[in-house]
C-alpha positions as semicolon CSV with decimal commas, in nm:
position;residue;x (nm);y (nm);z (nm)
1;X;1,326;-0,721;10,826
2;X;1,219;-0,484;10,552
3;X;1,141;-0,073;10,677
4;X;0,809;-0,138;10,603
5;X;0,762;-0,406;10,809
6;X;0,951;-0,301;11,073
7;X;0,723;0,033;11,094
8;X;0,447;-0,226;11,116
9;X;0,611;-0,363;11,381
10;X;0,636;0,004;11,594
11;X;0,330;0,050;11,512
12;X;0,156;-0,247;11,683
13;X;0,378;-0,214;12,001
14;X;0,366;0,143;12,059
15;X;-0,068;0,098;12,039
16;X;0,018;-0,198;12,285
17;X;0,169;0,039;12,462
18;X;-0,097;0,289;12,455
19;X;-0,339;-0,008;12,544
20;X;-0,202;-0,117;12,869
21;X;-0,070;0,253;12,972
22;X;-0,495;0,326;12,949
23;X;-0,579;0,002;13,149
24;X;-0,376;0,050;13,380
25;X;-0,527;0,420;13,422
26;X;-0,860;0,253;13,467
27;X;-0,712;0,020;13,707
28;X;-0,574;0,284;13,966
29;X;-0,865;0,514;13,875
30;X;-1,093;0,176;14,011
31;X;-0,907;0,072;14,267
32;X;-0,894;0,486;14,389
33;X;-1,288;0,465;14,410
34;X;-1,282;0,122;14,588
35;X;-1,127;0,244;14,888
36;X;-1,213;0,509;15,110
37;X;-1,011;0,784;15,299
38;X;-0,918;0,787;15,635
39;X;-1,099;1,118;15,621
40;X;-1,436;0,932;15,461
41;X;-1,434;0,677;15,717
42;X;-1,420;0,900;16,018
43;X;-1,681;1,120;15,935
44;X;-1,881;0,818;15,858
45;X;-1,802;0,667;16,189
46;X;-1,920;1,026;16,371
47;X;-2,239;1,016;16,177
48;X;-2,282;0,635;16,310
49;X;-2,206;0,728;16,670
50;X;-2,432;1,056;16,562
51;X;-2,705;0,800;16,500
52;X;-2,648;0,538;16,741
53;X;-2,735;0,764;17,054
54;X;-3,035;0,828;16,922
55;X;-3,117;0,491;16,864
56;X;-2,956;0,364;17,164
57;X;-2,746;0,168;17,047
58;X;-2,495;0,105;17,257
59;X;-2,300;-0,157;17,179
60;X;-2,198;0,062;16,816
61;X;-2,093;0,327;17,059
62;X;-1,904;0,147;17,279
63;X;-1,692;-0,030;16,957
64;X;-1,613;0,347;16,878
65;X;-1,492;0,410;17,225
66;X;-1,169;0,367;17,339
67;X;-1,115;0,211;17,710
68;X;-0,954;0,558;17,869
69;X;-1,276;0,746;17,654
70;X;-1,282;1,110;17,809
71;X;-1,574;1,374;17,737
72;X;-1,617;1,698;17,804
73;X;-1,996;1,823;17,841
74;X;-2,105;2,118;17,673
75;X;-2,246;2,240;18,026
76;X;-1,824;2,170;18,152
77;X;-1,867;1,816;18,347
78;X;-1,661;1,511;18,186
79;X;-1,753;1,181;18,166
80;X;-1,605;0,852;18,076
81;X;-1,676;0,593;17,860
82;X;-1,924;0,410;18,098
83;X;-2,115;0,794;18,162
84;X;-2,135;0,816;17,759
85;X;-2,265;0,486;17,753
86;X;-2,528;0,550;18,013
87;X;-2,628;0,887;17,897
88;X;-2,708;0,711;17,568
89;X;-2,923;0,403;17,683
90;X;-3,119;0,637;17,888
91;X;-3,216;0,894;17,604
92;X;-3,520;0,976;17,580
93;X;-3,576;1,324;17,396
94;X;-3,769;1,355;17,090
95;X;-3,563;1,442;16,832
96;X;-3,712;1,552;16,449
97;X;-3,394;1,588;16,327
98;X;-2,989;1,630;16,439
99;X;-2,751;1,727;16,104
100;X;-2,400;1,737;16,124
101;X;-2,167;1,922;15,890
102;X;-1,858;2,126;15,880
103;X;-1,662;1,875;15,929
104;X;-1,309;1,898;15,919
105;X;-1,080;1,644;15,960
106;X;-0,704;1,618;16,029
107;X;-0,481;1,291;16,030
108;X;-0,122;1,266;16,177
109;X;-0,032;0,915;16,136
110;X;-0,286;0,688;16,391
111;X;-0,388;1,001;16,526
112;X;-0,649;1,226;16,401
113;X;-0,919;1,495;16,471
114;X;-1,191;1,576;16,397
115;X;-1,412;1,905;16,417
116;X;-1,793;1,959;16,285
117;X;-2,109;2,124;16,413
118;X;-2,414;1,969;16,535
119;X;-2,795;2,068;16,485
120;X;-3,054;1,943;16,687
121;X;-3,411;2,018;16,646
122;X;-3,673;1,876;16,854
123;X;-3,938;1,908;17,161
124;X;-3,852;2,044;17,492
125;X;-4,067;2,101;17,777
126;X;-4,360;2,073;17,480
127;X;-4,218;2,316;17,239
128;X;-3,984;2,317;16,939
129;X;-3,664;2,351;17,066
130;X;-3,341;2,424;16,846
131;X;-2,968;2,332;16,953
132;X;-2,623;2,385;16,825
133;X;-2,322;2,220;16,953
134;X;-1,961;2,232;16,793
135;X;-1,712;1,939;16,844
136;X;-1,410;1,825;16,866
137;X;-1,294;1,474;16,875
138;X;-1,010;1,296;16,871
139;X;-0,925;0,967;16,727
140;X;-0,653;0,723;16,737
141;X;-0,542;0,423;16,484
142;X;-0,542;0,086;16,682
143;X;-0,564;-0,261;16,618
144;X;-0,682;-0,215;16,227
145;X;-0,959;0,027;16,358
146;X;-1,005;0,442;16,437
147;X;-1,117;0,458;16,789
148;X;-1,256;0,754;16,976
149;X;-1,026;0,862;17,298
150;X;-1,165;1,220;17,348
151;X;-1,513;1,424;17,232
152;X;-1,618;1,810;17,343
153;X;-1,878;1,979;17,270
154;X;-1,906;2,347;17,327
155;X;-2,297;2,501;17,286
156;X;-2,348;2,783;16,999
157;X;-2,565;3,062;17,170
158;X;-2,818;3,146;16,929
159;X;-2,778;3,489;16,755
């Protein structure tokens, strides 16, 4: 092979090279956006649950629940996961609107928590009534799914 030639040569496999190094970027960089983090999933589970009571849905609740479900009230009584159940077919406040945020989440292997504030506006007793609650649940990694095991809530006095 002549030097000329074999520069011709480098020259197509190095761009190649550069070709497949830049698809393969795009690939990962795809495949990054296709799935979602552990983190992403279980605040999108608490903002299901969030909405389910509301709706009473119960049957997306109790999917989230684990069996041995324990909950601590904001007023200090617990409940299990047939009381959370309950308490959610048998809403019936008017709610205009409940927003969570500041969420934080933590994962240790199949266990994780997970912390964010509630805000609940709505009618009570025939006037607009306001409501904070903080909370902090914890989730565990069974059987391919993240399941709920404990929730408390702890009211925010108003300032």
């Amino acid at each position: 092979m002549t030097a000329s030639a074999t520069r011709t040569t480098l020259a197509v496999v190095l761009a190649l090279g550069s070709t497949l190094a830049v698809c393969n970027a795009s690939i990962v960089a795809a495949q990054r956006t296709l799935v979602r983090s552990d983190q992403e999933i279980l605040i999108e589970l608490e903002r299901g649950w969030n909405d389910a009571f509301y709706k009473k849905d119960v049957k997306f609740i109790e999917n989230l629940l684990a069996d041995e479900f324990i909950a601590t009230y904001d007023d200090g009584t617990r409940g299990d996961k047939q009381k959370e159940l309950a308490l959610a077919a048998a809403f019936d406040q008017r709610v205009e609107s409940a927003i969570q945020d500041d969420f934080i989440v933590k994962v240790y292997r199949d266990t994780a928590l997970v912390w964010f504030t509630l805000n609940i506006v709505g009618i009570k007793q025939g006037e607009r009534s306001t409501l904070t609650l903080r909370y902090t649940d914890i989730w565990v990694f069974r059987d391919g799914r993240w399941q709920c095991v404990s929730s408390q809530s702890t009211r925010v006095s108003p300032r």
